[in-house]
VOGU-3710 file (C-alpha; in Angstrom, 3 decimals, decimal comma):
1> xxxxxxxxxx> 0,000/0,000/0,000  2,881/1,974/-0,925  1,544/4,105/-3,994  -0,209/7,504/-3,264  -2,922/7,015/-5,865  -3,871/3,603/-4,121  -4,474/5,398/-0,868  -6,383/8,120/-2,295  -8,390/6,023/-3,840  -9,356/3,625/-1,055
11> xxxxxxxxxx> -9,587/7,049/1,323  -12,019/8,962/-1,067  -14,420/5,673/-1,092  -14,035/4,807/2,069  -15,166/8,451/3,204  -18,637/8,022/0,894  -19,112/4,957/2,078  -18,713/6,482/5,702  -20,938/9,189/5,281  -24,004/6,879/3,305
21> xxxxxxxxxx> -23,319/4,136/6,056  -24,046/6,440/8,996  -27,196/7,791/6,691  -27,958/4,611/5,789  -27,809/3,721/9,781  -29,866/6,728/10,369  -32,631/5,895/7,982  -32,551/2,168/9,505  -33,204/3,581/12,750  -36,239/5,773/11,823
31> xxxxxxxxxx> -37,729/3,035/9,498  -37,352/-0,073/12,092  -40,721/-0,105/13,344  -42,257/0,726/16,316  -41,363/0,398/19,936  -42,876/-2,770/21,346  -44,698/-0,910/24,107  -46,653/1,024/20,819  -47,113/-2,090/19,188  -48,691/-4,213/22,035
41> xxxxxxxxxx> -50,539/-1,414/23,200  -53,389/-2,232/21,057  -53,218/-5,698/21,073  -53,060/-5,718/25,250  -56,692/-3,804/24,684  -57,820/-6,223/21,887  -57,058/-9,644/23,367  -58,741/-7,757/26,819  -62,079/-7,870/25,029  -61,567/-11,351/23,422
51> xxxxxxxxxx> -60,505/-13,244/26,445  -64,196/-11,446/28,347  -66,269/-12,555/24,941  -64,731/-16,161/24,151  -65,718/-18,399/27,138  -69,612/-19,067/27,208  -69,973/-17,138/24,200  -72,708/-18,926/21,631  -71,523/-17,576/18,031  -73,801/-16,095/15,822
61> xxxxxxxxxx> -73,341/-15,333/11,937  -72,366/-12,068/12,325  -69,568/-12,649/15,280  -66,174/-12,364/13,851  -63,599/-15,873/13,952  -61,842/-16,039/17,462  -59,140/-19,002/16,813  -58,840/-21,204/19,996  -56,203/-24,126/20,418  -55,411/-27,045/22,363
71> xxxxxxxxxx> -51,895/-25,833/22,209  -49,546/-22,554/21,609  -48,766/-21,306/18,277  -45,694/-22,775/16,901  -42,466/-21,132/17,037  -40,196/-19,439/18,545  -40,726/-17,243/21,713  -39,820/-13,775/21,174  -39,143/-12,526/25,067  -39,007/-8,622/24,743
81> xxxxxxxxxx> -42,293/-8,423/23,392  -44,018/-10,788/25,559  -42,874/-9,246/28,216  -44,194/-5,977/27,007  -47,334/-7,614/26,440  -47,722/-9,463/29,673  -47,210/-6,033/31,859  -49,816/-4,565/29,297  -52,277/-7,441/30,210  -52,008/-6,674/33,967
91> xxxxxxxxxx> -51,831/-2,852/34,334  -55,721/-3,439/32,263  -56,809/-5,896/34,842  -56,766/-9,288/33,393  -55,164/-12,012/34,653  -54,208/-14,300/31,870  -50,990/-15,117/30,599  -49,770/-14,701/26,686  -46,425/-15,727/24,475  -45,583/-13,608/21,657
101> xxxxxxxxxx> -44,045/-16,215/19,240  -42,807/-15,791/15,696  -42,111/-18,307/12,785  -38,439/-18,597/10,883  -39,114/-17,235/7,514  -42,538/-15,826/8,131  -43,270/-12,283/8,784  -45,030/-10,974/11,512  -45,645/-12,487/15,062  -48,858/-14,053/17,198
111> xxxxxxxxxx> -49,759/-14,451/20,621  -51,149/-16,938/22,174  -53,097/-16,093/24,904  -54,172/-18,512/27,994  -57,623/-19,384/28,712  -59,081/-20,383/32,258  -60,049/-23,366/30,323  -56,526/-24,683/29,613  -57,028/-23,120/25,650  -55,354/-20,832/23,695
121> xxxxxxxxxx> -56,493/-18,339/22,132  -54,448/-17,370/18,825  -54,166/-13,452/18,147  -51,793/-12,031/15,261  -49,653/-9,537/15,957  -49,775/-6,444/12,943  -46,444/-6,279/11,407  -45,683/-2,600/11,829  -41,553/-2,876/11,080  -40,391/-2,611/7,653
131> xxxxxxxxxx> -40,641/-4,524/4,784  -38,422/-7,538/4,847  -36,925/-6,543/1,249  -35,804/-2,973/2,631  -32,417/-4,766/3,554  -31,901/-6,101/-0,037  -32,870/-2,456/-1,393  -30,410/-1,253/1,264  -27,378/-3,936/0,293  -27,975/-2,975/-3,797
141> xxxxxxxxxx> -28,027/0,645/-2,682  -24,578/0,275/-0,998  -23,336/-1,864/-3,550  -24,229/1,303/-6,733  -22,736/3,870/-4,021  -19,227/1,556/-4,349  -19,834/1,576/-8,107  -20,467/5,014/-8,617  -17,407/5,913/-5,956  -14,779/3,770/-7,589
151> xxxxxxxxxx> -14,592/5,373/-10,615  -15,180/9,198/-9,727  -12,328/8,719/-7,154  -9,965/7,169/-9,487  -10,466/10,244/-11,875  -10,186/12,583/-8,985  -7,229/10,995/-7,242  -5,826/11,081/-11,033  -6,030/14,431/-11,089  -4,726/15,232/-7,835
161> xxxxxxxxxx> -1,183/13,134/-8,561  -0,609/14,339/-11,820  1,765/17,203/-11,019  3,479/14,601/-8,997  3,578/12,067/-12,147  5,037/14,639/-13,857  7,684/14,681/-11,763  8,755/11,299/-11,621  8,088/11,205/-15,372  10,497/14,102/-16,147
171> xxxxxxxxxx> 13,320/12,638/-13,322  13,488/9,239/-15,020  13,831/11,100/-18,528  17,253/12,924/-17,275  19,654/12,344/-19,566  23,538/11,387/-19,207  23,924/14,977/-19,172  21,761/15,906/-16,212  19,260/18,007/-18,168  15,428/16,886/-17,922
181> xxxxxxxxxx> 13,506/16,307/-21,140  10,973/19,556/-21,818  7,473/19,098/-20,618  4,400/20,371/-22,504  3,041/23,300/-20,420  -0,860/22,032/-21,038  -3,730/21,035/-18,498  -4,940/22,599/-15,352  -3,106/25,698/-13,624  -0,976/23,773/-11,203
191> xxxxxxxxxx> 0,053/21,232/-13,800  0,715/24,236/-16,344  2,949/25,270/-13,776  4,685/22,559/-12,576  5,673/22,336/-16,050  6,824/25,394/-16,687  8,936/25,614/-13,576  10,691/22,321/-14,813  11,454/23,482/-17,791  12,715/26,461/-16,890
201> xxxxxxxxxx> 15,157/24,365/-14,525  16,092/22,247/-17,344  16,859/24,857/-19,701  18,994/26,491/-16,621  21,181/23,178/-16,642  21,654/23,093/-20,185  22,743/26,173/-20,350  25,342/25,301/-17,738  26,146/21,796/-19,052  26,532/23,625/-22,168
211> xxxxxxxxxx> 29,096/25,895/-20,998  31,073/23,707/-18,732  31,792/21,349/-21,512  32,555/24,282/-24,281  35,351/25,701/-21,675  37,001/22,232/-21,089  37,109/21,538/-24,512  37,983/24,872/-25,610  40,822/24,711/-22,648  42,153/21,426/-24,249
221> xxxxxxxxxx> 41,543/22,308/-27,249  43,610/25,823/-26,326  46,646/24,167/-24,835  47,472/22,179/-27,863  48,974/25,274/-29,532  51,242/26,114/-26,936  52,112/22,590/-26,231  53,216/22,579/-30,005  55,229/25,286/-29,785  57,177/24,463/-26,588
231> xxxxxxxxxx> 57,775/20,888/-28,220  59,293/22,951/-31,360  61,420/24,829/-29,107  62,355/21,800/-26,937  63,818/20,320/-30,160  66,624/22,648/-29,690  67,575/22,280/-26,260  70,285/20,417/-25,517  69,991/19,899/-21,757  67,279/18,010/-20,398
241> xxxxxxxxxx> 66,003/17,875/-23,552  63,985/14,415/-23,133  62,246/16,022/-19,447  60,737/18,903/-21,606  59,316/16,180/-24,329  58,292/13,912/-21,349  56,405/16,682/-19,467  54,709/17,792/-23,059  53,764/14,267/-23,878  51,721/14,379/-20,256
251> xxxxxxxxxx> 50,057/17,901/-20,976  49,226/16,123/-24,463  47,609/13,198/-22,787  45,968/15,103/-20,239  44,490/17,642/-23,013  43,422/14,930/-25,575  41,463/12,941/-22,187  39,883/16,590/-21,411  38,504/16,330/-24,532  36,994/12,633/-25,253
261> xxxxxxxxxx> 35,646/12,904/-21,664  33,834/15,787/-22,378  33,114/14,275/-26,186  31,701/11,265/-24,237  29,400/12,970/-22,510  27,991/14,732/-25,938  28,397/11,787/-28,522  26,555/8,787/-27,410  25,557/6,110/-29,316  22,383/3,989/-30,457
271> xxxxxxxxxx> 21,348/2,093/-27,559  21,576/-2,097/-29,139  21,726/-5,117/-27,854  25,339/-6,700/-27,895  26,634/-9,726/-27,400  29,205/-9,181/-24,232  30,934/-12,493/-24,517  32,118/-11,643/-28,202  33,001/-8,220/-27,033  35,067/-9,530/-24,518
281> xxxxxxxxxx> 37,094/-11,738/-26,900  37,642/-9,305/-29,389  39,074/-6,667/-27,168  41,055/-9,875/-25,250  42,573/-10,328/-28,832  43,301/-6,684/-29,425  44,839/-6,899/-25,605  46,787/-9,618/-26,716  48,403/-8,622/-30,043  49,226/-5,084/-28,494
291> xxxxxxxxxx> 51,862/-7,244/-25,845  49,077/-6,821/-23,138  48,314/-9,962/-20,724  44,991/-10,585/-21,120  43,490/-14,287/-20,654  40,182/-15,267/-20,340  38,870/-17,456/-17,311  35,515/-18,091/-17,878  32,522/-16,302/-20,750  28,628/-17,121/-20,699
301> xxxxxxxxxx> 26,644/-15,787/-23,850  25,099/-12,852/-22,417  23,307/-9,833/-24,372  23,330/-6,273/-22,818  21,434/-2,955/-24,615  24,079/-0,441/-24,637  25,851/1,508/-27,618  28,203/-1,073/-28,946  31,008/1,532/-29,293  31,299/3,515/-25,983
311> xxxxxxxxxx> 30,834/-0,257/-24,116  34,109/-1,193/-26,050  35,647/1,789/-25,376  34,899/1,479/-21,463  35,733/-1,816/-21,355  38,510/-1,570/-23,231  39,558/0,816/-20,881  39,247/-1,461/-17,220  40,866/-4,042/-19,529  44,042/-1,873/-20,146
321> xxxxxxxxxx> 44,237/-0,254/-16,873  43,920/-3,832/-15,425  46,916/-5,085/-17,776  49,395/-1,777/-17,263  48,980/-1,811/-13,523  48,414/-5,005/-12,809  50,857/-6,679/-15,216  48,314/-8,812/-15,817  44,617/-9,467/-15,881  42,274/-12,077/-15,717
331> xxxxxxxxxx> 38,573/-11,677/-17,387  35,597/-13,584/-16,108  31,696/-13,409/-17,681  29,059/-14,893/-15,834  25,148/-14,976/-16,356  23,237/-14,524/-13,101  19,573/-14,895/-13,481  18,833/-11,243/-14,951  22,161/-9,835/-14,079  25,323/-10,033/-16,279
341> xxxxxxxxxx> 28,629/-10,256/-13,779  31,748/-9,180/-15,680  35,030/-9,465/-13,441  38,421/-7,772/-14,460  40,601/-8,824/-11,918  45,026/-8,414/-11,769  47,875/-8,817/-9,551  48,669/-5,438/-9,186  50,030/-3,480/-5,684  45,535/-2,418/-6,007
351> xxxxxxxxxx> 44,586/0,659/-4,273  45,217/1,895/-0,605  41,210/1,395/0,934  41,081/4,921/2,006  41,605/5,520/-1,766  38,749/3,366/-3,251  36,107/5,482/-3,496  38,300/8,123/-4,948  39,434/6,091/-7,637  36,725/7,319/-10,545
361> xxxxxxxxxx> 37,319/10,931/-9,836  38,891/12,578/-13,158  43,058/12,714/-12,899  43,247/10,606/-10,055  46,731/8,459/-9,517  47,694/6,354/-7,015  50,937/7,432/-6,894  51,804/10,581/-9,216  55,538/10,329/-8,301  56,337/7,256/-8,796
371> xxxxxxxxxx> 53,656/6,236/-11,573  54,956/9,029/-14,316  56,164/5,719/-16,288  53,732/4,388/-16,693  51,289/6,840/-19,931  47,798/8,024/-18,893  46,132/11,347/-17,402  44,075/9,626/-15,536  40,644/9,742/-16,374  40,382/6,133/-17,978
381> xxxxxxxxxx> 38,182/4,970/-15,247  36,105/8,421/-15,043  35,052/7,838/-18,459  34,288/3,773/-18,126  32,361/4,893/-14,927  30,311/7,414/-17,084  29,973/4,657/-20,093  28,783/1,948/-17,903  26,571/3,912/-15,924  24,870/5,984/-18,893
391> xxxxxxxxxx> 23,553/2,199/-19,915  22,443/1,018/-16,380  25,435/-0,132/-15,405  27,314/-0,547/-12,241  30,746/-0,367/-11,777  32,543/-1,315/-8,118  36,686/-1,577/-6,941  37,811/-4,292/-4,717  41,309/-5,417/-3,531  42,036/-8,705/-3,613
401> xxxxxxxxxx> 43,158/-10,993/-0,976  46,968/-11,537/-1,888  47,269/-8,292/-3,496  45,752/-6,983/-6,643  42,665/-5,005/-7,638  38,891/-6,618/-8,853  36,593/-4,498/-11,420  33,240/-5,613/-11,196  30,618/-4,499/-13,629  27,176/-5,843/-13,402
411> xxxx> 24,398/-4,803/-16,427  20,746/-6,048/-16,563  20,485/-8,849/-19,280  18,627/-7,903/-22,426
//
């Protein structure tokens, strides 16, 4: 009973059935009959004037029917109103005796009234309650007020949680680059508005997402003219001549990642199935003819959706950072129910645990001093990290017992 619209729902009906139940109630109340002491009022007077007429009485032609019995009427002995009846009998002055009885599935009741003679004399009682069908009426009249409520509250709550649909609608359409897809600003005023102030957000963050990546790639793009002109110059110098093409080559790297980080964000594309087992072995092959160690441990045939290029090129990426650092790598695919488990794991020195969760921020190096070696600006896990999680990906780090690092990616199977 989690969802908002449910509880509306059942809360709107419940409240008309609420307020028709206590009317209902009400109207129950006031059309339940008399009291008994109303009811056997009468009767007390007309069984009075019986009882003194029946004994010794010769009927005539004209006399109307008094039924007398050897025995009670049948059934079964309704207490309050013979009671009633009884203290009726008395306050008029007779002294006779009387059971107010009433028959399963018949309406109506009927005394039977003691004689001196050891007979009964059979009286029915008027049936002033109701009409036994009133409850049926009342029951099909409860059951149309459900009807009629069900739907109108559906519509209503509807309308109530649509602002709120929008919402979720126009969080679970944010792109890769943060920036919600525009609404259409149509329907009643707080849903007009909602949309409007959502766009207007939206269009805020592309206009920042916008700018941010035009001044990184304009900064990498930028540095690459300077860059050539200090690597012209450092053509000439004599002393420490291969430190000033070293420290270029880095300010290349790091430039040209700037850039395909920020093109990675921009460029994305088709969303496709793809078969990650031959993915794997292609880029195990590539590994392999580029000098890399690369072996493969174990593949299932699993199918992802993702954009066949930027998963190789995030892949490729773990793979090669797995290799370099780790001298080695081992590659595992496994098929977990709906879950695709991919494993990179090495024999590296793996990364200091209060360094983990630093380890996809862009630039980031172990050890900057001592890893200058080894080429890279850093940012080939940022941009597997975006990759993998721009397809509903996960991506986790995890040293391994012995030494050495584990990359785990897990995808949803197609």
């Amino acid at each position: 009973m989690t969802s908002l619209r449910r509880r509306l729902i059942i809360l709107l009906v419940v409240s008309i059935l609420g307020v028709v139940g206590l009317a209902t109630f009400v109207a129950v109340k006031v059309l339940g009959g008399p009291s008994p002491e109303l009811t056997m009022g009468p009767l007390a007077h007309q069984i009075q004037y019986m009882v003194q007429l029946a004994p010794g009485h010769v009927p005539g032609s004209g006399d109307a029917r008094v039924p007398i019995s050897d025995r009670p009427a049948p059934g079964f002995e309704d207490r309050k109103h013979t009671r009633v009846l009884n203290d009726m009998l008395r306050q008029n002055g007779l002294d006779v005796s009387a059971v107010v009885s009433r028959n399963a599935g018949q309406p109506g009741m009927v005394a039977s009234v003691a004689l001196p003679d050891h007979r009964f004399m059979i009286v029915n009682v008027p049936d002033l309650g109701p009409p036994r069908d009133v409850w049926y009426v009342f029951a099909g009249w409860m059951a149309l007020i459900v009807l009629g409520a069900t739907p109108v509250s559906i519509y209503f709550t509807g309308v109530l949680v649509r602002p709120l649909e929008m919402l979720e609608s126009a969080v679970s359409k944010i792109g890769s680059d943060g920036v919600l897809a525009t609404l259409p600003e149509k329907g009643t005023v707080e849903v007009r508005a909602t949309a409007h102030a959502l766009n207007e957000l939206s269009a805020r963050l592309r206009t920042a997402m916008e700018s941010r990546m035009r001044l990184v790639a304009a900064a990498g793009h930028d540095l690459r003219t300077p860059m050539t002109r200090m690597r012209l110059r450092a053509e000439f110098l004599e002393e420490d001549r291969e430190k000033w093409l070293s420290d270029l080559d880095e300010l290349d790297r790091i430039a040209d990642s700037a850039i395909r980080l920020v093109r990675e964000e921009v460029n994305q594309d088709a969303v496709e199935p793809v078969a990650l087992d031959t993915l794997v072995r292609d880029i195990e092959v590539e590994m392999v003819s580029l000098g890399h160690a690369v072996t493969i441990d174990h593949l299932d045939h699993v199918s992802v959706k993702a954009g066949a290029l930027g998963l190789r090129r995030a892949l490729r990426n773990l793979i090669v950072n797995a290799a370099t650092h780790g001298k080695n790598c081992t590659v595992s695919l496994y098929g977990q129910g709906n879950r695709a488990v991919l494993t990179i794991a090495d024999r590296g020195p793996g990364i200091p645990p209060d360094l983990l969760n630093k380890a996809f921020e862009p630039f980031f190096r172990v050890d900057p001093a001592r890893m200058q070696f080894i080429p890279g600006a850093g940012l080939g896990l940022a941009i597997a990290k975006e990759i993998i999680e721009r397809y509903g990906g996960t991506i986790t780090l995890e040293n391994r017992q012995g030494g050495g690092l584990v990359q785990t990616i897990i995808f949803s199977r197609e």
